[in-house]
C-alpha positions in Angstrom: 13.7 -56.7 -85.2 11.5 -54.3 -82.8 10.6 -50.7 -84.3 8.4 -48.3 -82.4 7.1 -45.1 -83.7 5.9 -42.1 -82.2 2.4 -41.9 -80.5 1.9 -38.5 -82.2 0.9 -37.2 -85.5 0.8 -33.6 -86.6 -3.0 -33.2 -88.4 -2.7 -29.7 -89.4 0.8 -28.0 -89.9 1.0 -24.4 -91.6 3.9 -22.4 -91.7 5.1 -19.0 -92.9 8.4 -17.4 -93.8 9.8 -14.0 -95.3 13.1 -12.5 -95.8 14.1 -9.3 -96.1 14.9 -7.1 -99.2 17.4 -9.0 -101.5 19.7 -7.0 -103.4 20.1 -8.2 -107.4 23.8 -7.9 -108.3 23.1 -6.5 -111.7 20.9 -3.6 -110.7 19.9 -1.3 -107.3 16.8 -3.0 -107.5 15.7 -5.7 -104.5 13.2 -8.4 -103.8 11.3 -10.1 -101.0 10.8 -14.2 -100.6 7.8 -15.3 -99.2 6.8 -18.8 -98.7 3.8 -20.1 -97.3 3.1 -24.1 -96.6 0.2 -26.3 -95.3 0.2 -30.2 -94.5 -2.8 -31.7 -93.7 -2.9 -35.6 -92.9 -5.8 -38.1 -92.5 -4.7 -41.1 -90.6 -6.8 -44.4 -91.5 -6.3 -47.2 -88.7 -6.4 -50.6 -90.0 -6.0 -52.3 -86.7 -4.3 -51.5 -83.8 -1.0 -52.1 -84.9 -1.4 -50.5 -88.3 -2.1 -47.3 -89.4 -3.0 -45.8 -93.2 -1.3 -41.8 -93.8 -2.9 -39.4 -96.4 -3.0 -36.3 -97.1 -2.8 -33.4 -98.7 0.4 -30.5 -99.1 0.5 -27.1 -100.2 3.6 -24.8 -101.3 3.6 -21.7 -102.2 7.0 -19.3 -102.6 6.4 -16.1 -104.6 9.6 -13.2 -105.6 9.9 -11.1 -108.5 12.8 -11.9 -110.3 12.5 -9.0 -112.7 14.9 -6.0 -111.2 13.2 -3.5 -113.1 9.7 -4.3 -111.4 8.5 -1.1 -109.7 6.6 -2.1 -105.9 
């Protein structure tokens, strides 16, 4: 069995999304989603054949789910 893997790796990845005003179906109120992510990954080479992957991930995804919320 061969298996060959890419010869790249993503170190730093950050991302960013938003939507746009979400309507609540049991008021006039709306909402916004916003999400916000971050990988970061250490790569530790045992040999040349082998590498080690670490790392660290963030999430974050903030709404208000309370209709009656003024903004």
């Amino acid at each position: 069995m061969v298996v060959n893997g890419q010869n790249y790796l993503d170190v730093f990845k950050l991302n960013y999304a938003t939507t746009g005003q979400n309507k609540f179906d049991s008021s006039n109120a709306s909402t916004s989603l916003n999400e916000m992510n971050g990988d970061l990954t250490i790569p530790f080479p045992v040999n040349n054949k082998f590498t080690i992957l670490s790392g660290l991930s963030h999430e974050m995804t903030t709404a208000s789910f309370n209709p009656d919320r003024k903004q």
